[in-house]
N, C-alpha and C positions, 0 to 999 in steps of 0.2 A: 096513662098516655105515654108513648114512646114517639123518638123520632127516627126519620130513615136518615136526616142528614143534618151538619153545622148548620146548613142557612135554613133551614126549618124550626131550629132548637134556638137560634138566636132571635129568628123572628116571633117567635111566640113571648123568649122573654121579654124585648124590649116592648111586645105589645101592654105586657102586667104592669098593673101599679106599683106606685113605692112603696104603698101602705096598703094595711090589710085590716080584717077585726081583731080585736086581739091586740096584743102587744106584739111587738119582734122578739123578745128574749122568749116570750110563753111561744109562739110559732116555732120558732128554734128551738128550742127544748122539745115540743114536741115531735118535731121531724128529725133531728138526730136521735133522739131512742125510738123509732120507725125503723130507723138506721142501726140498730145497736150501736149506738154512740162510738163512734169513730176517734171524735175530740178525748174519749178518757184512756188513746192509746200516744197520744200528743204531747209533747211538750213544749205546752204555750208560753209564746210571752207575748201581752196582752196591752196593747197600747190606747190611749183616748186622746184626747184633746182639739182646743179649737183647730189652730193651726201646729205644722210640724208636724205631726203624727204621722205621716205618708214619712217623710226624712227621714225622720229615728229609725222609721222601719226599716227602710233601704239601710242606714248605717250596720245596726244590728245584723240583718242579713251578711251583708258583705263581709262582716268582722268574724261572724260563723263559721262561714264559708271559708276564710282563710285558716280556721281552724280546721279544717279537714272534715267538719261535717255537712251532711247534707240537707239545707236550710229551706221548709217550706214561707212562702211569704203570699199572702194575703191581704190587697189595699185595693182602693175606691178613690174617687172614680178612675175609669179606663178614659184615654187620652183617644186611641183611632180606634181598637180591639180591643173588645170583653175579655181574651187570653187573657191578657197585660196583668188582670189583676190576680192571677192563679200563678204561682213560679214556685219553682225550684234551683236553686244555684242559679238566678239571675235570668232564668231559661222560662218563656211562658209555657203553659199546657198547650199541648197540641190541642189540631182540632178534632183527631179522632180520640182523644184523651175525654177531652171536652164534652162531646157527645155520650162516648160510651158510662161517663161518671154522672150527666144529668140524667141518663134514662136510668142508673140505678136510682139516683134520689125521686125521679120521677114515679118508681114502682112505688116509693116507702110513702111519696104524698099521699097516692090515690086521689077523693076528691075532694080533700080537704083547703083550704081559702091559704093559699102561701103568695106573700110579694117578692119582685124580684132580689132584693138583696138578701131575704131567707135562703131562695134556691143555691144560689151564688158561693151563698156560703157552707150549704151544705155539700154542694160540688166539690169545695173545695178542702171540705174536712175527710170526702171519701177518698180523692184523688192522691191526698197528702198519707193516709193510713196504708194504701194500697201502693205508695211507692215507699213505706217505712223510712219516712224523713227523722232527723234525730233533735229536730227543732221546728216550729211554726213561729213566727210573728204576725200577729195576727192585728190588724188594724182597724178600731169600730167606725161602724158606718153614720151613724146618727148619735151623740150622746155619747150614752154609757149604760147607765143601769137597766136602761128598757132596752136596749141595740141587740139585736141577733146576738154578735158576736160573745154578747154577757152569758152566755149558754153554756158555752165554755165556765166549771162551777172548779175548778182546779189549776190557774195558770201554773207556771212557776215564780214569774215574776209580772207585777204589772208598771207601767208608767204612765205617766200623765204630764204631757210637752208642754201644755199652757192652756187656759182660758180667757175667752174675750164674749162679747154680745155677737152672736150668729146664732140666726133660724129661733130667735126668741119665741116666736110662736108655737114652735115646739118643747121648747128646752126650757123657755122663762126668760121672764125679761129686764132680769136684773144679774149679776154676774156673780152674786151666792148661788140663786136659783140653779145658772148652769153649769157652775163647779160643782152643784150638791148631784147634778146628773153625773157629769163626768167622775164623779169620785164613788159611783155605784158599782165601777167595778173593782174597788177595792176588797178581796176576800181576808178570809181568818188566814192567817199563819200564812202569809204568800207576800215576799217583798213587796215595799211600795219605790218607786224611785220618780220624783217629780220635781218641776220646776216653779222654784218658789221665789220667785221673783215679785209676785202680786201676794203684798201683806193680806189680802182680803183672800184671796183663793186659798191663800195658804193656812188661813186659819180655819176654813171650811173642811179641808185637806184635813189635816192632824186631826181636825173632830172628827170627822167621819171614820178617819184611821184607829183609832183609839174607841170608840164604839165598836166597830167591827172585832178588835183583838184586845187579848188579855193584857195587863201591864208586864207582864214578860217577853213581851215582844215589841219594846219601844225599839228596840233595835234593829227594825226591819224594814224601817223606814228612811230614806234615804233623800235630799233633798240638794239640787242642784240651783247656783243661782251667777249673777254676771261678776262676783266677787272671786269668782273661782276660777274665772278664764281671762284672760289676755291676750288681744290680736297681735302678734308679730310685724308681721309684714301681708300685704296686700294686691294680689297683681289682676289682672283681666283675667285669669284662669284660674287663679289659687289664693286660698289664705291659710299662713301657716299661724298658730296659736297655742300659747301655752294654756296646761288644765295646772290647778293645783287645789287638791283636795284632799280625803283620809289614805286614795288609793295610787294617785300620782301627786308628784314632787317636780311641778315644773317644766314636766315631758311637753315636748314639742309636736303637735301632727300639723299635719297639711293636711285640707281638703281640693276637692278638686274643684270647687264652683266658687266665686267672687259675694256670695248671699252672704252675707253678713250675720242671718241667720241662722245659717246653718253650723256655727260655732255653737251655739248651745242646743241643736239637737245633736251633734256628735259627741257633744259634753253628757248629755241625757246617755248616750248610748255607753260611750264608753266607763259611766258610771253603773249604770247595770251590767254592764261585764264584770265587773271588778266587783260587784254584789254575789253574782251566780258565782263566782269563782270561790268569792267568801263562803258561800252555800256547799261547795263543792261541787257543782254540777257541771262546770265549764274548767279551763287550768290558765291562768291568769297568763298571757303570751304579752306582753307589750308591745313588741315587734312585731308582732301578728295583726294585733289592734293596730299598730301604725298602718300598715299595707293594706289593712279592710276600709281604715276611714277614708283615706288617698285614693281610692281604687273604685268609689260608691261615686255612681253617675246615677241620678236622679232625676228624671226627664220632667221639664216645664219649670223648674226650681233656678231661675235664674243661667237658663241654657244657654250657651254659645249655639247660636245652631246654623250659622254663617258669618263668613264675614264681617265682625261691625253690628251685629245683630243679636238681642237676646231676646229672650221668653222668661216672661214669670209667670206663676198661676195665683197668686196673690189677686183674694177675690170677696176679701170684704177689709174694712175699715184698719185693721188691724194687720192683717196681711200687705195692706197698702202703705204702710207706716215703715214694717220690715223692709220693703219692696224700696221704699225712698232710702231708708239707710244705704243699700248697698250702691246705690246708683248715684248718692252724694261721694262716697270710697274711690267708685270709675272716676267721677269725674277730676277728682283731685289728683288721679293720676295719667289722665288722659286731656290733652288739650282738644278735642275732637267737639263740635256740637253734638248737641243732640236732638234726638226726633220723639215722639212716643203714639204707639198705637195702643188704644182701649175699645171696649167694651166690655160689658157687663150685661147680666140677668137680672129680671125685674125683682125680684125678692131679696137683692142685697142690697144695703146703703149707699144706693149710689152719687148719691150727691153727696154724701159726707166721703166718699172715697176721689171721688172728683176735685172737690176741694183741697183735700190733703196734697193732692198729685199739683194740682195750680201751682199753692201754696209753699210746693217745695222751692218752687224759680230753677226746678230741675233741667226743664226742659224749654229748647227754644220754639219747637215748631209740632203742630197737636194734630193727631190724626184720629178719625173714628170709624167703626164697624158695627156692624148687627150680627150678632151671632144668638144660638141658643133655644130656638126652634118656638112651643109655644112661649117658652118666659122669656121671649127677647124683650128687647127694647130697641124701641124705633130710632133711627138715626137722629130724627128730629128732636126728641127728648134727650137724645144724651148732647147733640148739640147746643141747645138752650141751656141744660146744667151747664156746660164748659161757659156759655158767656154768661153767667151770671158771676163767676171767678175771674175771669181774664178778657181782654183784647181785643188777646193774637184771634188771628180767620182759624177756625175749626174744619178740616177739610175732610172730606168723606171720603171710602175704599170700600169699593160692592165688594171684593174677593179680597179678605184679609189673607189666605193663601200663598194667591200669584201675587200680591202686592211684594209678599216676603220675597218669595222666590225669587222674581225678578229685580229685586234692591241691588243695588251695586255703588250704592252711597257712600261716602266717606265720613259720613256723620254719623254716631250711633244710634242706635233705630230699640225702643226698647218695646215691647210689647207686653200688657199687664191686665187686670182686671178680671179675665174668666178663665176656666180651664175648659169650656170651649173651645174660645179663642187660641187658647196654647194647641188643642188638641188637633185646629183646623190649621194652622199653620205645621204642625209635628207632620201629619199627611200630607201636604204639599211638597215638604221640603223634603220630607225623605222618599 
């Protein structure tokens, strides 16, 4: 199958499933050597986890990038545009990039059963070989040990940002289960660098690490935790924060977003720079790292995207947890009320994420949406959760969008729960 144009090759994919027979890593495997394997001309660095793992990635990119090389980056989902998730220095694939690199993976399918986040990623392991990038980040889609992206049998470096309970049904429904996913793509002899904040992931972590490699390579593992960093100061645009660890002594960055969590995926990142450098493969620039992490804009991650206005994509129970830390930070520096718009898809914990949000007394006044297409959820049920926690009158927004757009509120207006949601407001506003 070939196409003659973007909106023919789009519509076909979004028509495919997410799932196919098979596994995703055997699919992927297969369709890359179709390819003569693109991925083994690559230097991966290969990220997993529940949340964060879109972050790390942008950090890493951007820290590359200030190094003067040229940084392929690969992440899911896309916010308005499939490009979004194919880049190069920050830069999506065109659309005639686009096309012309799915009709070659399209020759290597033939008519063999591929879902869309195979294609996707084969797209973008031909598009990334054929522009000789001198780095990939590559960020999985589902998991880990079954994920497409596990095809990839050589990173240089892998990481793992954290673990919580999402998409149990797939992954397991206990949180060994889905660390023991996430830690599948741990290979022989290829750093590990992960956040070991949860005693229970982290001992799953180390065993899986140590099954995988010889006892000569305890040293390849590397583990980051909240003992290592300290927030500075905090403002509506910035948090500046000390790391101190094997490879900095105290250094100072600034980020550019108010997420409170995004201190320890920048701590993730800039501990695998300081790994690859020990590897030799990168040249340990501090100053270069200061300008990448400062410089990393991460769209839907706690955005200013007007006035008095933010977006998170924080979209299950634990992301929502994150999502209250930084929003308790604003408020203690901002005298301002606050507003908050949600919705959510039917497949995440939404009444324990709803609760959490109540429960924080973050917010004075409650708005809701339907977003999400078949797994939405009805206005009506996400109402009745809210008053089973609170009060306050729960007020509905057909156009979460124009609702943004046209805000000119003086109160801060936060917006959380899906990356729908973020995605349909991200289009509006820009």
């Amino acid at each position: 199958m070939q196409f003659k144009d973007y909106e023919s090759a789009c519509k076909y994919l979004d028509e495919l499933g997410q799932f196919a027979s098979k596994t995703g890593v055997e699919r992927e495997t297969r369709l890359l050597k179709s390819l003569k394997n693109p991925e083994n001309y690559l230097n991966v660095i290969h990220v997993a986890g529940t949340n964060g793992k879109g972050s790390c990635c942008a950090f890493l990119a951007s820290c590359l990038k200030e190094l003067n090389y040229k940084v392929g980056l690969f992440t899911s989902p896309h916010l308005v545009k499939i490009n979004e998730r194919i880049k190069i220095n920050n830069i999506d694939i065109s659309d005639e990039d686009f096309l012309a690199c799915l009709n070659t993976v399209m020759l290597a399918a033939k008519d063999e059963e591929y879902a869309y986040f195979d294609l996707l990623m084969a797209v973008a392991m031909v598009y990334y070989k054929r522009n000789n990038v001198d780095f990939v980040v590559l960020e999985t889609g589902l998991g880990g040990k079954l994920d497409a992206t596990n095809a990839v049998k050589s990173p240089i470096c892998s990481i793992i940002t954290g673990v919580s309970l999402e998409h149990t049904a797939i992954l397991g429904d206990t949180i060994e289960k889905i660390t023991t996913e996430k830690a599948g793509i741990i290979k022989e002899n290829v750093p590990l660098v992960f956040n070991s904040n949860d005693p229970v992931v982290t001992k799953v972590i180390r065993n899986r690490f140590n099954e995988v490699n010889s006892n000569n390579n305890f040293f390849k593992i590397y583990s980051v935790n909240k003992e290592m960093y300290r927030i500075k100061e905090i403002s509506l645009a910035n948090i500046d924060f000390f790391l101190d660890n094997d490879y900095y002594k105290n250094d100072c960055f600034s980020i550019g977003s108010n997420g409170i969590y995004q201190v320890l995926n920048s701590s993730l990142c800039l501990t695998a720079l300081a790994v690859l450098a020990r590897e030799k493969v990168i040249n340990f620039d501090r100053e270069a790292f200061k300008i990448g992490i400062k410089n990393t804009r991460w769209p839907g991650r706690m955005e200013l995207v007007k006035k008095n206005v933010f977006i998170d994509g924080g979209h299950n129970p634990e992301g929502i947890a994150r999502f209250i830390e930084s929003v308790k930070e604003i408020i203690k520096i901002s005298d301002k009320k606050t507003k908050l718009l949600f919705s959510v898809v039917s497949d995440k914990d939404y009444s324990q994420m709803i609760r959490e949000l109540v429960e924080s007394a973050c917010f004075d006044e409650y708005y809701i949406t339907v977003v999400g297409g078949l797994r939405k959820v009805s206005k009506e049920i996400i109402i009745d959760t809210f008053s089973k926690y609170t009060n306050k009158e729960i007020r509905s927004v057909d156009n979460a969008g124009e609702f943004i757009n046209s805000y000119d509120g003086e109160e801060l207006l936060f917006a959380v729960g899906s990356l729908y949601l973020v995605g349909e407001i991200k289009e509006c506003v820009n």
